[in-house]
C-alpha positions as CSV (number, residue, x, y, z in Angstrom):
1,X,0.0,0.0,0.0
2,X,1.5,3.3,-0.7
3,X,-0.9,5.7,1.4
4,X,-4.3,6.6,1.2
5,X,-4.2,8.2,-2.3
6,X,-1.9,7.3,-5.9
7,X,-0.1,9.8,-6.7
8,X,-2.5,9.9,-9.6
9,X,-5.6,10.7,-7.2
10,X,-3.0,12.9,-5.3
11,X,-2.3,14.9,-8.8
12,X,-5.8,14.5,-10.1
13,X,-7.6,16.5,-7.1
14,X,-4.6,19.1,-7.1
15,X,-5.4,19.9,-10.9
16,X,-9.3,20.0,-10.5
17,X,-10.1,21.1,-6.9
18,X,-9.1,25.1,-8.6
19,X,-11.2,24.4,-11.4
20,X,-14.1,23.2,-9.3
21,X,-13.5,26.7,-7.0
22,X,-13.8,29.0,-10.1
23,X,-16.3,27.0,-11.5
24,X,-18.4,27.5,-8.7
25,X,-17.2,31.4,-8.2
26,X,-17.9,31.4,-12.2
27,X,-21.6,30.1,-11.7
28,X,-22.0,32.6,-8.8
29,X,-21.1,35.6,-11.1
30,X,-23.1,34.2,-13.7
31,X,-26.4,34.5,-11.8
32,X,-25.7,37.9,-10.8
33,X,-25.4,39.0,-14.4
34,X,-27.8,36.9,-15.6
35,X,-29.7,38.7,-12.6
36,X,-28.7,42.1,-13.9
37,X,-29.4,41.3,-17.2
38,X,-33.0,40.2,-16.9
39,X,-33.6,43.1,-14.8
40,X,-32.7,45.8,-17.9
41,X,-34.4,43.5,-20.2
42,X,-37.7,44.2,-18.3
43,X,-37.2,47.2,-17.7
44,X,-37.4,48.1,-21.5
45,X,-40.0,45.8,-21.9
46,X,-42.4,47.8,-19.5
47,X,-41.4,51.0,-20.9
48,X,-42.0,49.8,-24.6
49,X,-45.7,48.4,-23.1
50,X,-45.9,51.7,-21.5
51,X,-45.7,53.5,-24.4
52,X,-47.7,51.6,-26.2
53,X,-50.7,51.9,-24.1
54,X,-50.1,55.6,-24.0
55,X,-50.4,55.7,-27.9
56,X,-53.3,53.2,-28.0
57,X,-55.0,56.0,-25.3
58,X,-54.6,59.3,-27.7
59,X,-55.5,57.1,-31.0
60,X,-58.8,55.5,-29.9
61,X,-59.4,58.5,-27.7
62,X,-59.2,56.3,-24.3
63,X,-62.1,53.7,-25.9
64,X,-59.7,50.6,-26.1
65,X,-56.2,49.1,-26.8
66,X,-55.1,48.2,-30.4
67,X,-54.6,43.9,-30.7
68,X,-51.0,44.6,-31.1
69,X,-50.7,46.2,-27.9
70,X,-52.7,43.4,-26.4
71,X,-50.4,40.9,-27.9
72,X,-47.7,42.9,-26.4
73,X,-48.6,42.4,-23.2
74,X,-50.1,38.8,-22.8
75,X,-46.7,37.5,-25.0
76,X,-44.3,39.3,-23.3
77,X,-41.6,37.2,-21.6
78,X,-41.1,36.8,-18.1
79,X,-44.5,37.3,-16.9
80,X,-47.6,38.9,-16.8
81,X,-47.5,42.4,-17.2
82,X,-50.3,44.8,-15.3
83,X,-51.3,48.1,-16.2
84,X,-53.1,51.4,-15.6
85,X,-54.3,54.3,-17.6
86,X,-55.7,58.0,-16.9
87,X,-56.6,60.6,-19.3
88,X,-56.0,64.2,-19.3
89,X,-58.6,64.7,-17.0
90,X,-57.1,61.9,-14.4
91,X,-60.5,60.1,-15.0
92,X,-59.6,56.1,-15.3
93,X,-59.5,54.5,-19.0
94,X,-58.4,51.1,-19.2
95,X,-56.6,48.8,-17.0
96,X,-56.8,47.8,-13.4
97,X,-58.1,50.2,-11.1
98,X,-55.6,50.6,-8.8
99,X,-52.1,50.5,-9.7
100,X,-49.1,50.7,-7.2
101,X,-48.1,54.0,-5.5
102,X,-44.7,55.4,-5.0
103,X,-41.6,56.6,-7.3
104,X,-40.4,60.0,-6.6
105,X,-40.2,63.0,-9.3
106,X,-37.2,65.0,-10.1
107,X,-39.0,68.0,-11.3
108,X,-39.3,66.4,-14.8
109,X,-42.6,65.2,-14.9
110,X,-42.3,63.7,-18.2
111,X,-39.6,61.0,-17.7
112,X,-40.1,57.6,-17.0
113,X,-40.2,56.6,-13.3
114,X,-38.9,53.0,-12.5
115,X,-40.0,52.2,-8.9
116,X,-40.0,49.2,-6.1
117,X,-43.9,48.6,-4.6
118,X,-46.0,46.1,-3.4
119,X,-49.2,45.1,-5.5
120,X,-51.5,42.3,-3.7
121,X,-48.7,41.3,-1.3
122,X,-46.3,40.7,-3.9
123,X,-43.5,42.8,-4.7
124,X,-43.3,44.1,-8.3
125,X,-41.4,46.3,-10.4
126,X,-43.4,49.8,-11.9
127,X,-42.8,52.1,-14.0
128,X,-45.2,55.2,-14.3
129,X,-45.2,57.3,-17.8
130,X,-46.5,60.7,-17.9
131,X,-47.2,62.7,-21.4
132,X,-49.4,65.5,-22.8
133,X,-51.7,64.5,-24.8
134,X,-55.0,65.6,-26.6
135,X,-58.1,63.4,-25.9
136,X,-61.5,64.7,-27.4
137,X,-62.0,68.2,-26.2
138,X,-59.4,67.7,-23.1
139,X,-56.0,68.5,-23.4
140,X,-53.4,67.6,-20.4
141,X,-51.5,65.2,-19.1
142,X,-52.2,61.5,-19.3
143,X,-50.5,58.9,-17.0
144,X,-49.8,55.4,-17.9
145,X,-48.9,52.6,-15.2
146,X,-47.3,48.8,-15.7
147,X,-45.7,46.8,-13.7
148,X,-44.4,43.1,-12.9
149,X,-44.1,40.9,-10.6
150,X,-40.3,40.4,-9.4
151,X,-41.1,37.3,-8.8
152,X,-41.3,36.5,-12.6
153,X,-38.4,38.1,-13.0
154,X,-36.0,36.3,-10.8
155,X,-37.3,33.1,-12.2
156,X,-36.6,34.1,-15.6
157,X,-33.0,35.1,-14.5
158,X,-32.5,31.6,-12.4
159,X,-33.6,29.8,-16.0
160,X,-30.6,32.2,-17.7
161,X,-28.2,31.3,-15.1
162,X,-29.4,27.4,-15.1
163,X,-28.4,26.8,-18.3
164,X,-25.2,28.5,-18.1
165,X,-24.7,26.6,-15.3
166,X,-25.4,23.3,-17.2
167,X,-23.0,24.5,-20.1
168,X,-20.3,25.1,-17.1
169,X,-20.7,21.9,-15.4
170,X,-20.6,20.3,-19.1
171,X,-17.1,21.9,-19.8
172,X,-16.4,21.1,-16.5
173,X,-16.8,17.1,-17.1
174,X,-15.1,17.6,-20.2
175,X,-12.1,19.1,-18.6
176,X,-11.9,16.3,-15.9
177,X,-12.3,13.9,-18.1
178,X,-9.3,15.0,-20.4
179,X,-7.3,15.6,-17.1
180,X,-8.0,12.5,-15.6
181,X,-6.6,10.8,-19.0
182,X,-3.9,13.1,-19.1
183,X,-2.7,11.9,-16.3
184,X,-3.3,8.5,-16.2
185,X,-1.2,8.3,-19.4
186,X,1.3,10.7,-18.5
187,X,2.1,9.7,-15.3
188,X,2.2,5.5,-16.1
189,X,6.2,5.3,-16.2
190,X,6.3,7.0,-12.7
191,X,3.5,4.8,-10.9
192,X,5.8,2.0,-12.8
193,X,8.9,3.2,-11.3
194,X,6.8,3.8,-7.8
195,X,5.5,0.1,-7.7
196,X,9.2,-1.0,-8.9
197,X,10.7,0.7,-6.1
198,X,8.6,-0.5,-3.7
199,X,8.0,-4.2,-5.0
200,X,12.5,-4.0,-3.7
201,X,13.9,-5.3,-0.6
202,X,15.7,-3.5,1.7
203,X,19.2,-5.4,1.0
204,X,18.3,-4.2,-2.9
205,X,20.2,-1.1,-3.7
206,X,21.3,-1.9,-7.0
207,X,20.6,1.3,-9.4
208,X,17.4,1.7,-11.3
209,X,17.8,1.1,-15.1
210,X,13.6,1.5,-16.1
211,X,12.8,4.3,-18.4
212,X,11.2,7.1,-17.5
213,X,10.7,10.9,-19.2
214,X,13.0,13.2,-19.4
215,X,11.4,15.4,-16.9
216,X,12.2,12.8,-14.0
217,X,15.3,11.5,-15.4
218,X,16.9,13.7,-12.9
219,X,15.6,12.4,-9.8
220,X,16.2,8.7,-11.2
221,X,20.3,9.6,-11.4
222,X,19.7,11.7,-8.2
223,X,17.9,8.5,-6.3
224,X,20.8,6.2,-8.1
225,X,23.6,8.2,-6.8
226,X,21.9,8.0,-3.7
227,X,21.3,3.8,-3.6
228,X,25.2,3.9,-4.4
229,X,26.1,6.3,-1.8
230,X,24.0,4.4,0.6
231,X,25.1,1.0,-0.3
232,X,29.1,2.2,0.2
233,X,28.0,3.6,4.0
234,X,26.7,-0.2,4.7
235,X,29.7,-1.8,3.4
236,X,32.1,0.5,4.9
237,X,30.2,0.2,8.2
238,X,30.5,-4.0,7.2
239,X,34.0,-3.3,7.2
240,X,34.7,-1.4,9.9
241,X,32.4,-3.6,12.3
242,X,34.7,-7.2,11.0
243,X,38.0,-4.9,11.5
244,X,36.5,-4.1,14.8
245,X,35.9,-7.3,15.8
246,X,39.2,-8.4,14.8
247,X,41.2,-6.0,16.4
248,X,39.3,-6.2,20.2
249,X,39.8,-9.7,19.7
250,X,43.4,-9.8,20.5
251,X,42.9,-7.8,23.4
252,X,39.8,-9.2,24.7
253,X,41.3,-13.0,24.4
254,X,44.6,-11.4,26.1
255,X,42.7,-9.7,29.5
256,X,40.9,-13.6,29.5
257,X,44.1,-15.1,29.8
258,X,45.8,-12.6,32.3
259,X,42.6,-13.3,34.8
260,X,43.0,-17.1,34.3
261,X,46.8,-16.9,34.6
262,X,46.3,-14.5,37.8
263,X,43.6,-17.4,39.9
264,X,45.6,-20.1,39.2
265,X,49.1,-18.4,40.5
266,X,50.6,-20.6,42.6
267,X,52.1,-17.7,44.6
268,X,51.2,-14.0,45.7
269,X,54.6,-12.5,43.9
270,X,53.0,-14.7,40.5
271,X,49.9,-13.4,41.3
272,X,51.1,-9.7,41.7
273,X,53.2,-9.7,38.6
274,X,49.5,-11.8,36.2
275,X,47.6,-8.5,38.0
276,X,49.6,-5.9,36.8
277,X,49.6,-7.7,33.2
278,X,45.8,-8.1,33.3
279,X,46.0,-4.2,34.2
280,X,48.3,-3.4,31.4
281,X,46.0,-5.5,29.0
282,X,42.4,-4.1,29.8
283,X,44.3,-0.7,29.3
284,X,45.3,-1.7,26.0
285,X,41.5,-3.2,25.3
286,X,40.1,0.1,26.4
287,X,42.3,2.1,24.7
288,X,41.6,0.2,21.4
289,X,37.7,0.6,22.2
290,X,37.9,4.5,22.6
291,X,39.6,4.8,19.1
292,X,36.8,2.8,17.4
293,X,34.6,5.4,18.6
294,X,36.2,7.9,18.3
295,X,36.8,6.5,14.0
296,X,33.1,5.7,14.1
297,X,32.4,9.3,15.7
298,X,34.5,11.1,12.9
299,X,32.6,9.0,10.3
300,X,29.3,9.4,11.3
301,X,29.3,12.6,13.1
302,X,26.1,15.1,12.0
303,X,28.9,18.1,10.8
304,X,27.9,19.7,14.3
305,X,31.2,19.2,16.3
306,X,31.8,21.7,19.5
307,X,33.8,23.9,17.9
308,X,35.2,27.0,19.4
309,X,38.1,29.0,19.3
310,X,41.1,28.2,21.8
311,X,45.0,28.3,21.9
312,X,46.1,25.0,20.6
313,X,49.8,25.9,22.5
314,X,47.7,25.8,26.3
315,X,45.8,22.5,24.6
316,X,48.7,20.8,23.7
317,X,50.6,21.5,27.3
318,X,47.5,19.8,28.6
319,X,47.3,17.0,26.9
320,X,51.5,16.4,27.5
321,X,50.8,16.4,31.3
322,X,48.1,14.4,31.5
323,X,50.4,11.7,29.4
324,X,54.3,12.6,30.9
325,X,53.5,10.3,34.1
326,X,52.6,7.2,32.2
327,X,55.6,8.0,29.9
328,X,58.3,8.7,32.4
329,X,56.8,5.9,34.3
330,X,57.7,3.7,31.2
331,X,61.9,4.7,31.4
332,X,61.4,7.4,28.3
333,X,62.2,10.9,28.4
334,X,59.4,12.7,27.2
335,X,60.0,16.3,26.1
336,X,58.0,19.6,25.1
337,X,58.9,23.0,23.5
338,X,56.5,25.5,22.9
339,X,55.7,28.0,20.7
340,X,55.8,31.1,23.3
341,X,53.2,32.8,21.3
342,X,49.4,31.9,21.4
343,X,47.9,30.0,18.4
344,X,44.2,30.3,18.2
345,X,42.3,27.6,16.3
346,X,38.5,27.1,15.3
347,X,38.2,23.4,16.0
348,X,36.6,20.4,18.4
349,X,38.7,20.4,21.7
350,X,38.0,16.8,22.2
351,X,38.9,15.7,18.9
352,X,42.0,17.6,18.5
353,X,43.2,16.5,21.8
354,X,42.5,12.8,21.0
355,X,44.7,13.7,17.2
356,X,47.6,14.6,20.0
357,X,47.2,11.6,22.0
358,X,47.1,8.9,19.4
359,X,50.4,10.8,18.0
360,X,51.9,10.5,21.0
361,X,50.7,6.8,21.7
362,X,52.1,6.5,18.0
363,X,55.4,7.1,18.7
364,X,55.3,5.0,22.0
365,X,53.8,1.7,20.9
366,X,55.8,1.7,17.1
367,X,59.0,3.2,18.1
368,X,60.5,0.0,18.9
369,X,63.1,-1.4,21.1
370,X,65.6,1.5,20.2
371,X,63.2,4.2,21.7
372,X,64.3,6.8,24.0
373,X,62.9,10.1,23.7
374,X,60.0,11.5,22.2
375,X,59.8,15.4,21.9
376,X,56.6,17.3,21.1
377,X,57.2,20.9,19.7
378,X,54.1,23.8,18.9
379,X,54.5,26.4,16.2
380,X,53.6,28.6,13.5
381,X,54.3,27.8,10.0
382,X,52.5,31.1,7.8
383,X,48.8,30.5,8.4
384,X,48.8,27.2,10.7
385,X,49.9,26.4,13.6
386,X,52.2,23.1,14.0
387,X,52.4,20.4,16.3
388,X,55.5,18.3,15.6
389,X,55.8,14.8,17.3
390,X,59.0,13.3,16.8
391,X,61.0,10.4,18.6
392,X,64.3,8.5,18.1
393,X,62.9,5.2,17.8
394,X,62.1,2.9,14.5
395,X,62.6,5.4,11.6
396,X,59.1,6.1,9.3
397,X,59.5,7.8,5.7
398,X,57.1,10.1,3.8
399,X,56.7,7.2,0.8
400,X,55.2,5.0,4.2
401,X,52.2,7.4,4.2
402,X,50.1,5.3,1.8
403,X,50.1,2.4,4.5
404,X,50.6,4.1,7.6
405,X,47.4,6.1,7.5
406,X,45.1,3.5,6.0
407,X,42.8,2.0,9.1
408,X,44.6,-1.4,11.1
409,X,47.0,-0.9,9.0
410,X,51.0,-1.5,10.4
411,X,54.3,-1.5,8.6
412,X,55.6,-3.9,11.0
413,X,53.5,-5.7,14.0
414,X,53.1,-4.4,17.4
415,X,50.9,-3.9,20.1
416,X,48.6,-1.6,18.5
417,X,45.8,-1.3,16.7
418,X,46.7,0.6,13.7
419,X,44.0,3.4,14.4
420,X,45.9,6.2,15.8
421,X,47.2,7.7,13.2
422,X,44.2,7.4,10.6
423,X,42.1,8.8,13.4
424,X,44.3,11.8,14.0
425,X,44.5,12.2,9.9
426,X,40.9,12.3,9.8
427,X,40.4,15.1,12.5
428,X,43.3,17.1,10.9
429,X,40.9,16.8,7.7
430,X,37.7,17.3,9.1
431,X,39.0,21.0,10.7
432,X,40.9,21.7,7.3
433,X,44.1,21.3,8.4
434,X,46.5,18.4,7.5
435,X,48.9,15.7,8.9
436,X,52.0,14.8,7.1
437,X,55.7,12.8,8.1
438,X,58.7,15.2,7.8
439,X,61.8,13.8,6.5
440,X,63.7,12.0,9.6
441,X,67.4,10.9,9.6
442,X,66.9,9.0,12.8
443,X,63.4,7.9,14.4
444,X,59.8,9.4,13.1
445,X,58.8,13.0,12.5
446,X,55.1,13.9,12.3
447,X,53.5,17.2,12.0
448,X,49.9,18.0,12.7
449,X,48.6,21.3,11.4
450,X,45.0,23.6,11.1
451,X,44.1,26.9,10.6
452,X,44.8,30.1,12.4
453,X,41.8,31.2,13.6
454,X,40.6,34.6,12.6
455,X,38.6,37.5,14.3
456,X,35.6,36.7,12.1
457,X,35.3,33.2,13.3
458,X,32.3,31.8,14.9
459,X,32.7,31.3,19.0
């Protein structure tokens, strides 16, 4: 099921719910003309009728109305027209005998007077003609009356406006109907793509090769760069989880064996010395497990690190004495020279202290048996500031990078994981800075470098 509505309903009701709005706003102002319209019509009609009686008056000398004019009323359209005649004298001469009252004058007495009344508790529609005229041996003014019922006039101007109406709701079917087959033709390859897509498992990310329009073809290539984007994540993350596994094997199998080892000595100096192995060893496990987090942390991070600007010289002094007792502890000297001037970066504290660490922890687990001394040094090189880790043990050349920074990766074995360094690479890359080996006669030679920070900066 793909929701309540195809996307064929979902496109169909977009394109015809504004049609049905003006349709319905179209009808609206099509009664009100039609309205409007009738309304003038009648108007003329009872000023022609109106006239008519007032000529039939002065020919037959207020006896009768001509059959023309007779026709005239009984056939006109709309309704029934009433009227009312006087002669000069204001005596009554033909018509009903009492015609509506009302209409104002304004001071022409001779123009027509359309007027609003009620005529047996109807309303109606009046107009009142006055002339001069010459009847027998009277001469004045003679007064002719007709009106309508508005009654007959709105139903005339609801049959006007119904048949518009039935000419609009005509088009309107029309309309829907070619819309409708528009778009169930025109939008066929999508629904085909949509049931395609969704007829796919979730382990199926192989890219989409069904045609479609050139008007979508961009969101196919879109959606395929996407499946393929997608589908390197999950094996990367494959990957990364087997490498994982491998590498806390060692040192998970290793702190097993240090607790067996440590019951079954047979003495308490035994016992002392399998203790502080099984110490040494769960340090080594947990030191492993905080670099996989901190790899899957770079990797999967949203972008929104805590970055602020801070003096990487006052970070790096930190970080050198929270390390210096575990490294004198070990029989190396352990040296640092700093810059003497401040170097403000933008960056992640945390992350740009664990880059230092697993530099440090670097030189210390791959220096080898000929290590001695490892010296840390902060500086300023144009617009980055340095930190420079260098030691005297097992030399490491620039051509090494290629393998030294790949992940678990280790030019020769030792005792650890093969993380540091791609860790620390991936922070230097992540705050646009880089990490590269110097040239080295004797031992290793590594320099981590980012940005000076400037005054426009975020905090």
């Amino acid at each position: 099921m793909r929701g309540t509505l195809s996307l064929r309903q979902r496109l169909f009701a977009l394109i015809l719910t504004p049609l049905v709005l003006m349709a319905v706003l179209l009808v609206f102002w099509r009664y009100t003309v039609a309205h409007d319209t009738a309304s003038e019509l009648f108007d003329r009609t009872l000023l022609s009728t109106g006239l008519a009686i007032s000529r039939d008056v002065a020919i037959s000398q207020g006896d009768a109305l001509l059959p023309s004019t007779r026709d005239l009323i009984t056939d006109v359209s709309g309704g029934e027209v009433f009227y009312h005649a006087t002669g000069p004298d204001g005596i009554y001469v033909a018509g009903y005998a009492y015609p509506p009252t009302g209409g104002s004058v304004d001071g022409n007495n001779y123009r027509p007077v359309f007027f609003a009344a009620t005529y047996r508790g109807e309303p109606v529609r009046v107009l009142r003609l006055t002339e001069r005229q010459t009847i027998g041996n009277l001469e004045g003014d003679a007064t002719v009356t007709v009106w309508q019922r508005i009654a007959d006039r709105n139903a005339f101007a609801y049959q006007l406006a119904l048949r518009a109406v039935a000419l609009i709701v005509a088009l309107l079917a029309t309309l829907a109907l070619v819309v409708w087959f528009g778009v169930r033709v025109g939008l066929r390859p999508l629904v085909d793509l949509e049931d395609a897509i969704a007829a796919r498992s979730p382990n199926d990310l192989s890219t989409i090769k069904r045609a479609v329009p050139d008007e979508t073809r961009g969101i196919v290539e879109t959606l395929n760069r996407l499946f393929q984007k997608v589908e390197a994540n999950i094996s990367e993350h494959q990957v990364f989880i087997s490498n994982a596994a491998h590498q806390l094997r060692n040192p998970t199998a290793a702190v097993q064996s240090m607790a067996e080892a440590a019951r079954d000595a047979m003495s308490d100096d035994e016992r002392r010395q399998r203790l502080d192995e099984l110490v040494l060893a769960a340090h080594s496990a947990a030191r492993v497990t905080e670099q996989l987090l901190s790899l899957d942390r770079l990797q999967n991070g949203d972008g929104e690190d805590a970055l602020e600007i801070f003096d990487l010289g006052a970070l790096v002094e930190q970080t050198c004495a929270d390390l210096a007792p575990a490294i004198l502890g070990s029989g190396l000297e352990f040296e640092l020279k700093p810059a003497g001037t401040p170097l403000p970066v933008f960056a992640d504290r945390f992350f740009v202290s664990e880059a230092l660490k697993n530099l440090i922890d670097n030189a210390q687990k791959h220096g080898g048996v000929s290590l001695s001394r490892i010296a840390v040094q902060t500086g300023r090189e144009g617009a980055l500031a340095t930190v420079k880790v260098e030691d005297d043990g097992r030399g490491l050349s620039p051509e090494a990078a290629q393998s030294v920074f790949d992940r678990f990766s280790q030019i020769e074995p030792s005792n650890g994981s093969g993380l540091g360094l791609a860790i620390a690479l991936s922070i230097a890359v992540r705050h646009g800075g880089t990490l590269g080996i110097n040239p080295s006669q004797t031992g290793a030679s590594l320099t981590f470098a980012l940005p000076i920070a400037n005054a426009e900066a975020p905090g």
